[in-house]
C-alpha positions as CSV (number, residue, x, y, z in Angstrom):
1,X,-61.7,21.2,67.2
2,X,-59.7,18.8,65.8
3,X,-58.2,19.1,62.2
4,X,-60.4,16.6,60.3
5,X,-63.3,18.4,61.3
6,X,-62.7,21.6,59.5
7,X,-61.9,19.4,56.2
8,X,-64.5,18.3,53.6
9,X,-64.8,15.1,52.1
10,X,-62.0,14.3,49.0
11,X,-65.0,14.8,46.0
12,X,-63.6,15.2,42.4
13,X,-64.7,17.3,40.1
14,X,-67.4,15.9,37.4
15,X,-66.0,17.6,33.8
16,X,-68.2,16.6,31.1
17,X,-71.0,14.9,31.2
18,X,-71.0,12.0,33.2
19,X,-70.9,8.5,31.3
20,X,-72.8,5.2,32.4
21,X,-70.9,2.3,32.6
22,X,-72.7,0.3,30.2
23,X,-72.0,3.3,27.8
24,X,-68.9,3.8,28.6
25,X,-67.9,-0.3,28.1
26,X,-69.9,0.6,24.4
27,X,-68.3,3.1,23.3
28,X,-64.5,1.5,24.0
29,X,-65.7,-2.0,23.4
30,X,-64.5,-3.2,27.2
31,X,-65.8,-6.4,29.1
32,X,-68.1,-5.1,32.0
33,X,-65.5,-5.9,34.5
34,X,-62.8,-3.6,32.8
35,X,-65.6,-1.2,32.0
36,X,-66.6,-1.1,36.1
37,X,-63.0,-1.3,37.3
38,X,-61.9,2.4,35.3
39,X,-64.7,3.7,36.0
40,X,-64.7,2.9,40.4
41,X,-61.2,4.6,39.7
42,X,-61.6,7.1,38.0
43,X,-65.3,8.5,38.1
44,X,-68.2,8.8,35.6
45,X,-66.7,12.0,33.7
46,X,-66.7,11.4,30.7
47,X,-63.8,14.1,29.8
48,X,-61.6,11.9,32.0
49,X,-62.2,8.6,30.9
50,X,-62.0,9.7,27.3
51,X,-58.8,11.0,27.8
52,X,-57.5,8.2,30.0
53,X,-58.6,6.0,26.9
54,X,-56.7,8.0,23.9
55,X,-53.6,7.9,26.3
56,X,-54.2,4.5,26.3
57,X,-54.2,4.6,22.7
58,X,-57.9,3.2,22.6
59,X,-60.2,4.5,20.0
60,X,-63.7,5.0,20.3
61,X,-65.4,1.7,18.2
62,X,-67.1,2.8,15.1
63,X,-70.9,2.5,14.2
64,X,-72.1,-0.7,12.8
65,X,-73.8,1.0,10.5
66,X,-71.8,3.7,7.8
67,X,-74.3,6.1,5.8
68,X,-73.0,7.0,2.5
């Protein structure tokens, strides 16, 4: 048996729950093509691309609509 055979496929870990892209572009106000190119690279968890954006310095966008 070779080496690659005893290996399983490269699979990162989801932590958090996972976004979808349209919410994810939402939530950090991104163009769909920025929105789709982070989240190819880096996965749907939302943990990770939430802290990918505040290293980024990118704040989540606020509700369009304040209750006081």
């Amino acid at each position: 048996m070779t080496e690659s055979a005893n290996q399983t496929p490269n699979r990162k870990v989801l932590r958090g729950r996972p976004y979808s892209i349209a919410e994810f572009a939402r939530k950090y106000r991104l163009d769909d093509k920025e929105a789709k190119r982070l989240f190819d690279k880096f996965g749907p968890s939302s943990t990770e691309l939430d802290l990918l954006m505040a290293a980024k310095r990118k704040l989540p966008g606020l509700p369009s609509v304040i209750n006081h």
